[in-house]
C-alpha positions as CSV (number, residue, x, y, z in Angstrom):
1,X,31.2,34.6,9.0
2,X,28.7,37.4,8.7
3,X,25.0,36.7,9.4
4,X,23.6,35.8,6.0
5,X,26.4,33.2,5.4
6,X,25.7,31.7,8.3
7,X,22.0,31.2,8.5
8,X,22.2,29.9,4.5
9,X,24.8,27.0,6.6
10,X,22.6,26.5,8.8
11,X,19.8,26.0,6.3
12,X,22.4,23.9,4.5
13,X,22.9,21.8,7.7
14,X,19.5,21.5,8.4
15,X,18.0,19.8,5.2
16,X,21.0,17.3,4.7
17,X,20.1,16.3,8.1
18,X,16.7,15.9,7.1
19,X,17.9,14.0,3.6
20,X,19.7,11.8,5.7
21,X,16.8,11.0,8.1
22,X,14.2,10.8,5.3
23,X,16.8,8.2,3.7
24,X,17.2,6.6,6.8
25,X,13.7,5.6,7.2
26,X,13.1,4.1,3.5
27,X,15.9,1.7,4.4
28,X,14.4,0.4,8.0
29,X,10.8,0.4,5.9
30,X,13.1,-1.4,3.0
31,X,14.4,-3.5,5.3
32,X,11.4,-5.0,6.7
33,X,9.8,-5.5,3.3
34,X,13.0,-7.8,2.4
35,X,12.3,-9.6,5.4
36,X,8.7,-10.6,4.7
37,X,9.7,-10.9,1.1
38,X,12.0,-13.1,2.3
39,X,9.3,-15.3,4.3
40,X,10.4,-14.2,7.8
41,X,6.8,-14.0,9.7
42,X,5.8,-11.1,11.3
43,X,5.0,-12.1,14.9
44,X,9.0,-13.1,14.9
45,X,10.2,-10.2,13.4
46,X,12.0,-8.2,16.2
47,X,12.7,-4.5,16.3
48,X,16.6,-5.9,16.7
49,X,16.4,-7.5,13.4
50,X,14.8,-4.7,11.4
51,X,17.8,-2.8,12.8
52,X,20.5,-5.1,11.7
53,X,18.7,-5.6,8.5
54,X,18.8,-1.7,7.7
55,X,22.6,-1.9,9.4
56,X,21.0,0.7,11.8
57,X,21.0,0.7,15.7
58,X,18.2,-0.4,17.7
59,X,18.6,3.4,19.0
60,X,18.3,4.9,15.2
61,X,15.2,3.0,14.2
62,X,13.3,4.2,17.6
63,X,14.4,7.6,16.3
64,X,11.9,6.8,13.6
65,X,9.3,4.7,14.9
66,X,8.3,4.5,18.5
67,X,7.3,0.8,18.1
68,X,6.9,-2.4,15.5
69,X,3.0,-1.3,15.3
70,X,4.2,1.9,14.0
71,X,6.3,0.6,11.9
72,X,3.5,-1.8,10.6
73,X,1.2,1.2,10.1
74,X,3.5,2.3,7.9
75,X,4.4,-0.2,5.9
76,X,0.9,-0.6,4.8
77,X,0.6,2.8,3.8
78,X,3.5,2.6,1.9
79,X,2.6,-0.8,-0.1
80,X,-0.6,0.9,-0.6
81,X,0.2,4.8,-2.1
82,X,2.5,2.9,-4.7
83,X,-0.7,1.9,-6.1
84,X,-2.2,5.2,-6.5
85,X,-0.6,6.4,-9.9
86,X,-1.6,2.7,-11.1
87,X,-5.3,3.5,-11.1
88,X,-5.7,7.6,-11.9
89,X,-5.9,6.7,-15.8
90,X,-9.0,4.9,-14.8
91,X,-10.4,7.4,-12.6
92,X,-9.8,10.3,-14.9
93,X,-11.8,8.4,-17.1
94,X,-15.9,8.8,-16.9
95,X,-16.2,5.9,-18.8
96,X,-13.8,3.1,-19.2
97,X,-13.9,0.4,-21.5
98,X,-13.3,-3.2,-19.9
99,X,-10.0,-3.5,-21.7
100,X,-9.1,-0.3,-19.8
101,X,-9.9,-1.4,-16.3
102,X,-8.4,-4.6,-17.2
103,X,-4.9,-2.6,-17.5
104,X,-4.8,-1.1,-14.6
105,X,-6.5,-4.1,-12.6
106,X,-3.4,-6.1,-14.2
107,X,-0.8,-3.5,-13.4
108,X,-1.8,-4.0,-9.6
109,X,-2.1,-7.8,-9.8
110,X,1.9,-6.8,-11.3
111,X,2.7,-4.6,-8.0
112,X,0.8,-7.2,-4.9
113,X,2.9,-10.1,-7.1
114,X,6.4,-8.0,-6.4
115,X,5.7,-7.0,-2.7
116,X,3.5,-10.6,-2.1
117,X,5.9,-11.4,1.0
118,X,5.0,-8.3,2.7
119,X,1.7,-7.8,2.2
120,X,1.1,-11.7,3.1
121,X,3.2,-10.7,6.5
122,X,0.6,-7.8,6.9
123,X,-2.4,-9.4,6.7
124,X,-0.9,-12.5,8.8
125,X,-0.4,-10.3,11.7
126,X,-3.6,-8.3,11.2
127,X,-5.6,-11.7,12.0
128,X,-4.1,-11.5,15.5
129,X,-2.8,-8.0,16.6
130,X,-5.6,-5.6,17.2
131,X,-3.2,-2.6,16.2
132,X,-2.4,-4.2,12.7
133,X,-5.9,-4.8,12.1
134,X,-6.6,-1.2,12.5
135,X,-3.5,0.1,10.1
136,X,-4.5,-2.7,7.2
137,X,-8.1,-1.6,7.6
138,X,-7.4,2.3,7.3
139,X,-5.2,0.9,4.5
140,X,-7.7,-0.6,2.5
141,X,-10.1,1.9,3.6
142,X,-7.7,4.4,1.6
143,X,-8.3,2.1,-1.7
144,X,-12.2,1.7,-0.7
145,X,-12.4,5.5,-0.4
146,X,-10.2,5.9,-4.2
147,X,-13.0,3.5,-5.8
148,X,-16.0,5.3,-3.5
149,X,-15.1,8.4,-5.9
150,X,-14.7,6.6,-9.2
151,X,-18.3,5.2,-8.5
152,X,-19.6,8.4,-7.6
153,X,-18.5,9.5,-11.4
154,X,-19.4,6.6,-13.1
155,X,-22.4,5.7,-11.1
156,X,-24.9,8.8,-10.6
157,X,-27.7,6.5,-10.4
158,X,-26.4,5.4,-7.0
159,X,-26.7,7.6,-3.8
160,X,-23.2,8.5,-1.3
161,X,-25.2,6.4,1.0
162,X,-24.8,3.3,-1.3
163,X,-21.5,4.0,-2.9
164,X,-19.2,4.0,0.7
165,X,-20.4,0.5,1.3
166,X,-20.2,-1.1,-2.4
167,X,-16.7,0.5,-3.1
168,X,-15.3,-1.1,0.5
169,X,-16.9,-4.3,-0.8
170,X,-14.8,-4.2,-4.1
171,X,-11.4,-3.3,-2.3
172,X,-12.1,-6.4,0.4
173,X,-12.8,-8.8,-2.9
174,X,-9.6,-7.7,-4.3
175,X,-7.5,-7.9,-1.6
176,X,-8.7,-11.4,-0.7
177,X,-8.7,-12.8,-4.3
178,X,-5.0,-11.6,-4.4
179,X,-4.4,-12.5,-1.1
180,X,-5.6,-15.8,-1.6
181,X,-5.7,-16.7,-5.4
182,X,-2.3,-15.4,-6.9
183,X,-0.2,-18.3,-7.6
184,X,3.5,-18.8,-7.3
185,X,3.4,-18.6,-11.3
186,X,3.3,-15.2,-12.9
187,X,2.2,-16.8,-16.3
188,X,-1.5,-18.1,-14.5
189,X,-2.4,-14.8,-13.4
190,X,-5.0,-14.3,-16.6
191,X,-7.9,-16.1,-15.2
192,X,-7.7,-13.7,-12.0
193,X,-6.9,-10.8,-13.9
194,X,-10.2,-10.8,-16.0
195,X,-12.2,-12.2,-13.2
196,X,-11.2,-8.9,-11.4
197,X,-11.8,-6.4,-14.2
198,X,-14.8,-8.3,-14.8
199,X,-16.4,-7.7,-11.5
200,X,-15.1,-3.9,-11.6
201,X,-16.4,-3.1,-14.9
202,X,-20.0,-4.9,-13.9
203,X,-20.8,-2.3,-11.0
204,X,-19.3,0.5,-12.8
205,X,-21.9,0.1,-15.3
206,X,-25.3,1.6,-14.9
207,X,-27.8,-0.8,-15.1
């Protein structure tokens, strides 16, 4: 084998180990989100039974994460970047009608209702767990920081000073009116829906 054929195998080699380890880690991640979909509570759920879940070894999923913190961390940022393509229509738009926001604010509402078991584990353990608290913070401080520069747009009146805080006010109010308000019944999410855009639409508004 001369010396080009064998560094383009190696290359070969080298990213279908990395496809395999990429694809390795969306199945522990999957794994745990059927779990807490599945109402199994997160101060119970064991490293051993993400594994088995994942039909990995204990071994393999340390390979990935060093600990359940990390895998917690992770999680969150996952649940949350989903959410990202939901809301750029309304942040490419300098000023969007309330039927507008009221898309996008349904279209999450849509996405917490499918992944309600796991965020619900999140947030259970991040009332205990120092750790967690930190990753769902910097995870909400991700959809704070997305609204912080939609208001900067749509709110010039306001200073950087007053935008941080007011956008980190909106993504706490959402996460706790989902968190707390969305029913077991898709068909009553309405009222929560246009309470949402409501509230969006209101400070987006200059005065």
């Amino acid at each position: 084998m001369d010396l080009v054929t064998n560094r383009r195998a190696v290359s070969v080699q080298r990213r279908v180990g990395e496809d395999r380890r990429a694809a390795t880690r969306i199945r522990i991640l999957a794994a745990a989100r059927d779990l807490l979909s599945a109402g199994e509570p997160m101060a119970v759920m064991t490293v051993a039974r993400v594994a088995q879940q994942a039909g990995v070894s204990r071994a393999t999923f340390y390979l990935h994460f060093p600990d359940k913190r990390q895998l917690i961390d992770e999680l969150a940022r996952d649940l949350f970047a989903q959410w990202t393509p939901i809301s750029s229509p309304m942040l490419l738009e300098p000023a969007p009608t309330r039927d507008q926001i009221a898309e996008v604010v349904s279209a999450v509402v849509v996405a917490w209702r499918h992944h309600a078991g796991a965020l619900a584990g999140l947030i259970e353990v991040a009332e205990y767990d120092t750790d967690a608290r930190s990753s769902w913070r910097a995870a909400i401080g991700q959809v704070a920081a997305t609204i912080e520069a939609w208001l900067l747009v749509v709110r010039p009146d306001l200073t950087a000073q007053e935008t941080r805080p007011l956008a980190e006010v909106i993504a706490w109010a959402a996460e706790r009116s989902l968190h707390q308000m969305l029913t077991e019944d898709a068909g009553s999410d309405g009222p929560l829906v246009s309470a949402l855009a409501e509230l969006v639409w209101s400070v987006g508004r200059i005065p």
